[in-house]
N, C-alpha and C positions, 0 to 999 in steps of 0.2 A: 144424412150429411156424409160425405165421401172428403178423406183425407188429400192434401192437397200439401205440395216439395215446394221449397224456396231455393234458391240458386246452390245453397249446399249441399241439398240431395235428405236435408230434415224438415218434418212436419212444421207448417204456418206454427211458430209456439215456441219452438226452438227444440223439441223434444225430437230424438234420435230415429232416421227410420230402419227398426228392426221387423217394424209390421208387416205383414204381407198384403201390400197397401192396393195392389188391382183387386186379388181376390177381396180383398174389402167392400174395394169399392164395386166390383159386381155387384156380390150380395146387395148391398146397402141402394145403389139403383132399383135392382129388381124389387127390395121388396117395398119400394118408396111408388115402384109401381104396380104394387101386388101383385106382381108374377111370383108364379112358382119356377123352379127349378126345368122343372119340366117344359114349360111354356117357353120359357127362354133358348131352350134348345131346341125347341121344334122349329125356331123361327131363325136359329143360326144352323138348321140341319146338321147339328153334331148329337152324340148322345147325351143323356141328364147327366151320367159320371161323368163324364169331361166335364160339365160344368163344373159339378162338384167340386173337380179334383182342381180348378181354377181357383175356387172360391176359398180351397183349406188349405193353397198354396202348395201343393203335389205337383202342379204343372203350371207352367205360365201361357198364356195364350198366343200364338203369332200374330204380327203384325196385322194378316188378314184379318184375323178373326177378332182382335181390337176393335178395328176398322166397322167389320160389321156389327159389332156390339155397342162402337159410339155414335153409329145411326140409327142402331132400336133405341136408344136412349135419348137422341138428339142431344147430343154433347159433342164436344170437340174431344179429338184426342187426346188433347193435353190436358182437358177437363178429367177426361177420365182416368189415365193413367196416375192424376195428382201431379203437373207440372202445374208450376207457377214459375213463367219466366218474362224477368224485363230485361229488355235490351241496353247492354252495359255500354254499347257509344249513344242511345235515347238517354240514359241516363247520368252519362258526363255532359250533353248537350243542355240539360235540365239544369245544370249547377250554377 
């Protein structure tokens, strides 16, 4: 399970995000899809320490390379980065 931001920029829960909530959620894809470290980055042609360094929050990934990581996972990018956003005139329209 990969951690997931409500409009405030805190964890579904209310609890504060101090986590290093992509690298989490790398990890927590990959190993949901038994990839290794390794594997992952042969398939995004970077090295395993990058990943690594994704993963313990040392580096944040660029956009591309999100990009390429929420179509080995088949996620959206807001799936992955942890965005949960509704649209605040959908939801005056709702009232």
């Amino acid at each position: 399970m990969f951690f997931v931001l409500n409009q405030e920029g805190t964890k579904a829960g209310g609890e504060s995000m101090n986590e290093n909530t992509i690298g989490y959620n790398i990890r927590s894809l990959r190993s949901e899809r038994k990839m290794t470290q390794e594997q992952l980055a042969q398939k995004m042609y970077v090295k395993r320490q990058t990943l690594s360094n994704y993963e313990i929050g040392k580096r944040i990934p660029d956009i591309y390379e999100l990009l390429i990581m929420a179509d080995i996972f088949e996620i959206t990018l807001d799936e992955f980065v942890g965005r949960s956003f509704q649209c605040a005139k959908c939801v005056r329209n709702s009232d």
